[in-house]
C-alpha positions in Angstrom: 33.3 -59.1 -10.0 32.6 -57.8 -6.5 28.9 -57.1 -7.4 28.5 -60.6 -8.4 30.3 -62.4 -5.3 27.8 -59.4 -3.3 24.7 -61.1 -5.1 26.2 -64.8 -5.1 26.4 -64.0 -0.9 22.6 -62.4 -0.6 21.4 -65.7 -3.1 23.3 -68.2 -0.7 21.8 -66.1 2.7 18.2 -66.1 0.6 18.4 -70.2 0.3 19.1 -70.8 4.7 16.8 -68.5 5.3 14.1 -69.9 3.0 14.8 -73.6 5.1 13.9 -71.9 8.2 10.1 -72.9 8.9 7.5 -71.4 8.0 4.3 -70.5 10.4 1.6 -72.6 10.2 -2.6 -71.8 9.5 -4.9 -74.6 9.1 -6.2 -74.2 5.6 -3.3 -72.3 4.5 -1.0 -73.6 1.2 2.3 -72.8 0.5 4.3 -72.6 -2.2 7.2 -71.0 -4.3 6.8 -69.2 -7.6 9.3 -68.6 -10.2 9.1 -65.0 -11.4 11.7 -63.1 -13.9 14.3 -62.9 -11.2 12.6 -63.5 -8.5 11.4 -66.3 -6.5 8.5 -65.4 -4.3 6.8 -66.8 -1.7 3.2 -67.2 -1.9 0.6 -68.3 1.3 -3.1 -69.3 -0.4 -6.2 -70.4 1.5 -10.1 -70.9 0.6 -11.4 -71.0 -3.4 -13.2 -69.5 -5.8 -13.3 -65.6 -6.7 -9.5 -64.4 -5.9 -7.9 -61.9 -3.5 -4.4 -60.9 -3.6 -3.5 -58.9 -0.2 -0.2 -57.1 -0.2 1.4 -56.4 3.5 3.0 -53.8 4.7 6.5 -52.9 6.5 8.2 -54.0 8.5 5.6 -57.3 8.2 5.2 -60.3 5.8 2.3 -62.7 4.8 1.8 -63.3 8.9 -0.1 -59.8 9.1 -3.2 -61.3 7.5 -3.3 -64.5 10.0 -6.4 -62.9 11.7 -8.2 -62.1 8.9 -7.5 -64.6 6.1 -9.6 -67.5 7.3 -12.3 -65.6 7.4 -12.0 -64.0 4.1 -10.8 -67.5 2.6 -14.8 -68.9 3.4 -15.5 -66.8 0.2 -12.7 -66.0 -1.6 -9.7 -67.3 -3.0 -7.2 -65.8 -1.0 -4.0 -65.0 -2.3 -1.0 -63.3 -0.1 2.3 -62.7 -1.5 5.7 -61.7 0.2 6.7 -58.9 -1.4 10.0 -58.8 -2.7 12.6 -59.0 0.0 10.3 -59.8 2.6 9.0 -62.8 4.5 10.3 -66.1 2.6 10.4 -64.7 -0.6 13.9 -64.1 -2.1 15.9 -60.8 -1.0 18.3 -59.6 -3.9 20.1 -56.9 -3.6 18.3 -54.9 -6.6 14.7 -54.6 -8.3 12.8 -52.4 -5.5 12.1 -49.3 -8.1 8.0 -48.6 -8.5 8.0 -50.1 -11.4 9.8 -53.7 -10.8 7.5 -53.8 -7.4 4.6 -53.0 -9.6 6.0 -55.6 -12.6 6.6 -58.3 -9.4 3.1 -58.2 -8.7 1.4 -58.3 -12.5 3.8 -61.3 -13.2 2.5 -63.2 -9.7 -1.2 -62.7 -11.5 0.3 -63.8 -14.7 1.8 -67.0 -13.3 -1.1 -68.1 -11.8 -3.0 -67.4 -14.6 -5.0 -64.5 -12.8 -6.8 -62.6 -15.8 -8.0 -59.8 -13.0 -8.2 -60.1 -9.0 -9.6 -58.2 -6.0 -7.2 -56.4 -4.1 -6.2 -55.5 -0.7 -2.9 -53.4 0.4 -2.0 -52.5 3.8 1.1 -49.8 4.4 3.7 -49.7 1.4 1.6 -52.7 0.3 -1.3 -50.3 -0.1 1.2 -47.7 -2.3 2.1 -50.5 -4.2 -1.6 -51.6 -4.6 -2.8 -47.9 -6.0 0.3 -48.0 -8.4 -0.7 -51.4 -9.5 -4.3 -50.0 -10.1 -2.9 -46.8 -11.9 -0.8 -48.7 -14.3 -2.9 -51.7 -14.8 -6.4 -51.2 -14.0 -7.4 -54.0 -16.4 -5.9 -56.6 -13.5 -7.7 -55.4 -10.6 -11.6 -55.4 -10.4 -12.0 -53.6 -6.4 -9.3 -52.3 -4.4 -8.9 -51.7 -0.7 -6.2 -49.6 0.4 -5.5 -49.9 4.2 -3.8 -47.0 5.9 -1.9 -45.9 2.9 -1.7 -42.7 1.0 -3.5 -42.3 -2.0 -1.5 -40.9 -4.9 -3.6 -37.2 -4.8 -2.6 -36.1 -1.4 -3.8 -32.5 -0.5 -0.9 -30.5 1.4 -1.4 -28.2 3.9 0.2 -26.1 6.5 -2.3 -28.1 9.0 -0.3 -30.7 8.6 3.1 -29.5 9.9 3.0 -29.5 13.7 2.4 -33.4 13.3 5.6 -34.1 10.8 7.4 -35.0 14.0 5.6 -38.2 13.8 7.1 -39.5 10.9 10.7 -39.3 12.4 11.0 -43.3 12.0 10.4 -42.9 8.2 13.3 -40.8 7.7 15.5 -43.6 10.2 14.7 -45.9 8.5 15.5 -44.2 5.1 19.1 -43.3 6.9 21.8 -44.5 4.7 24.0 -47.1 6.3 21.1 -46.8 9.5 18.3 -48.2 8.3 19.4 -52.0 8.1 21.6 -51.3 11.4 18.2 -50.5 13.1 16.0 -53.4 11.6 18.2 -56.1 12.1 20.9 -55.7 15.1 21.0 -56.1 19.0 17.5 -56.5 20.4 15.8 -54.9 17.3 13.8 -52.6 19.8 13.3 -50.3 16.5 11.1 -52.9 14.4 9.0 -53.5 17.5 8.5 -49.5 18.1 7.3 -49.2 14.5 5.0 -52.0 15.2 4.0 -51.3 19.1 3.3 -47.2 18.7 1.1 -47.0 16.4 -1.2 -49.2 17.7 -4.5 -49.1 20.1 -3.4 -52.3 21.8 0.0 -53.7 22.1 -1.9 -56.8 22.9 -2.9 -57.6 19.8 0.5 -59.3 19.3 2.1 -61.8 20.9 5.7 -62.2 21.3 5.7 -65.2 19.1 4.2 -62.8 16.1 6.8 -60.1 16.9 9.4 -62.4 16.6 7.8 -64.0 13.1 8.7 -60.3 12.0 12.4 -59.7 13.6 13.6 -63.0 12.9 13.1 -62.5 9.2 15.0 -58.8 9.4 18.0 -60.4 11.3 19.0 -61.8 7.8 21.4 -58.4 6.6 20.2 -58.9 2.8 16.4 -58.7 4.5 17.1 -55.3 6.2 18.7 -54.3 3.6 15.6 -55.2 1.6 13.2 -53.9 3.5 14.8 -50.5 3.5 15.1 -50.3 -0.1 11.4 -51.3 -0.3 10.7 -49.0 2.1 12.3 -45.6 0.4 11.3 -46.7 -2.8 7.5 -47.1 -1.4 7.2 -45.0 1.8 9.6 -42.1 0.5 10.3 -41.4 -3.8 6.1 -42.3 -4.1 5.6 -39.7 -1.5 7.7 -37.3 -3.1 6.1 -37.8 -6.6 2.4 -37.5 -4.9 3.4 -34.2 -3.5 4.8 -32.8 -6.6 1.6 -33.6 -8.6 3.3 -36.2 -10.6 0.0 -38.6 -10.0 -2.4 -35.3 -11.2 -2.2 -36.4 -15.0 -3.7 -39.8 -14.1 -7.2 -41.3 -12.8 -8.3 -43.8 -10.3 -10.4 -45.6 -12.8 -10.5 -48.7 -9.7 -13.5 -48.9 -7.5 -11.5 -48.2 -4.1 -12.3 -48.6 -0.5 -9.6 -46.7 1.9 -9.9 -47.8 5.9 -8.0 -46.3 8.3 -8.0 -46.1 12.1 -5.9 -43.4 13.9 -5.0 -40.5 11.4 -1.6 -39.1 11.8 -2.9 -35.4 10.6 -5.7 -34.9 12.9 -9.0 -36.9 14.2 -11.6 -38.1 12.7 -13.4 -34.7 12.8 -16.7 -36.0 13.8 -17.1 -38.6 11.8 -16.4 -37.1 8.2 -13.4 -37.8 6.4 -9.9 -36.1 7.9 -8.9 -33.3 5.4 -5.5 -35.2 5.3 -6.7 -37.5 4.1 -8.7 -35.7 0.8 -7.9 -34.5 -2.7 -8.8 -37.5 -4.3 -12.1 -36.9 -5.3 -11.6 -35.1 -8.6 -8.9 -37.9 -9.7 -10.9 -41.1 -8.9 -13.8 -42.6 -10.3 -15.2 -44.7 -7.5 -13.5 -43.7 -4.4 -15.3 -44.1 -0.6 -13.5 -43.8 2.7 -14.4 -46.0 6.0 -13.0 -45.1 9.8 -12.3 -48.4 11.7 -13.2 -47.5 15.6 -10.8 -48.6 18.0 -8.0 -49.0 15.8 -4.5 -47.6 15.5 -2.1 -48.2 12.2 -2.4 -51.9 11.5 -6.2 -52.5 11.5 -6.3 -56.1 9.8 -4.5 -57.1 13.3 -6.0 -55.0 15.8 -9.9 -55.2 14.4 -10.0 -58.1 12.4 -14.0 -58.5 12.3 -14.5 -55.0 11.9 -11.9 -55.5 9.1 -13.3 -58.4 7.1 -16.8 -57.1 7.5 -16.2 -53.7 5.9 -14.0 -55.6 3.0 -16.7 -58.5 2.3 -19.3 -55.4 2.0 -17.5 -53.6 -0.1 -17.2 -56.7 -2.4 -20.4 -57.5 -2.6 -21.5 -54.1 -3.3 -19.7 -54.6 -6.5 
């Protein structure tokens, strides 16, 4: 009985939050779509051959404002809120792997999406790879943006930078996390967004509060933390066991990032944090955005779109 008044509570907090306006793009549809227990919020732009972008944490559909006009002159651009996020409902269960990964295949299935181009940023770009992995019939290219890929290769190189990743293991905080996200001035959602970035500048306050004012909602934090250990944490456990080993990449897969957590960009090549893919992936190339921190669709978005659209049309 308590669970259900619990749920009945985060559906009724879901539906006033859902009224609250959404930001506007010229070009840019909206609408609702009714998934097996879910109700997700979809923004769409542009025609033709389709892209489905998944965003990152602590974000929504907002983090591809910069670049989805431009892709949306030659694509069908598709970008969901995943679950919990944005306007899309927040209930208090479904953020294992394999409901994420199920949210997504159903989106494609609903709108009648035999296979799409992908593009992932963060915990959107976990999700993306595990989407690949367990479906690769659905996904024809894939760019993963600043997010791991499932073969990481561990070593002791690594360590002196761990500190870094302090605000993963906050956020993963039980009884913390939420607190964090969505109380007093919310100065921990704008540090995750502001410190990793080459130029605070690239948002304005009326973005950053696009973001907060979503997590003030208690079922949203609460969402957004779940999604977050489930994609940030338990995948980065299993990837560092091996548990990924026994499968391939079979995707064609671009990776861009910007600033490298483990080390620079070593004169060009590829960070060794970032390797140990090769021998599990098909098709798997790596591109370095100059001038770019953590969240590169917002920070270099022509640099961005230029590198996606080439890869693409290489296809």
């Amino acid at each position: 009985m308590e669970r259900h008044e619990r749920a009945l509570r985060a559906e009724a907090t879901t539906t006033t939050s859902q009224r609250r306006p959404l930001p506007k793009i010229e070009g840019v549809r909206h609408r609702f779509v009714e998934l097996p227990g879910l109700r997700m919020h979809v923004a769409e732009a542009g025609s033709g051959d389709p892209v489905l972008l998944l965003h990152g944490f602590p974000q929504h559909w907002w983090a591809w404002r910069k670049v989805l006009p431009a892709l949306a002159a030659h694509h069908r651009v598709i970008c969901p809120d995943l679950r919990g996020a944005g306007w899309t409902d927040a209930p208090p269960h479904g953020y294992e792997r394999d409901q994420l990964v199920a949210d997504v295949v159903a989106l494609l299935d609903e709108l009648g999406l035999d296979s799409v181009r992908m593009v992932g940023h963060d915990v959107g770009g976990i999700l993306g790879f595990r989407v690949c992995l367990a479906h690769p019939e659905r996904v024809r290219q894939y760019v993963a943006v600043a997010a791991p890929h499932p073969y990481p290769r561990v070593s002791a190189r690594m360590l002196p930078h761990m500190w870094k990743l302090w605000p993963m293991f906050a956020t993963a905080t039980p009884g913390l996390g939420p607190v964090l996200l969505s109380r007093g001035r919310q100065r921990f959602p704008r540090y995750l967004m502001t410190a990793e970035t080459s130029d605070r500048d690239v948002w304005s306050e009326q973005d950053i509060e696009l973001y907060l004012s979503r997590l003030r909602d208690p079922a949203r934090a609460r969402a957004a933390v779940a999604l977050y250990k489930s994609l940030a944490l338990s995948e980065a456990r299993r990837s560092v066991a091996g548990e990924y080993r026994s499968t391939r990449l079979r995707t064609p897969t671009l990776g861009l990032y910007g600033v490298v957590l483990y080390g620079g960009d070593e004169g060009g090549g590829i960070p060794k944090g970032l390797g140990g893919y090769e021998e599990y992936a098909d098709a798997f190339t790596m591109a370095h955005i100059s001038g770019a921190g953590y969240y590169l669709p917002e920070e270099q978005p022509e640099s961005f779109v230029s590198h996606v659209l080439e890869f693409f049309d290489a296809a």
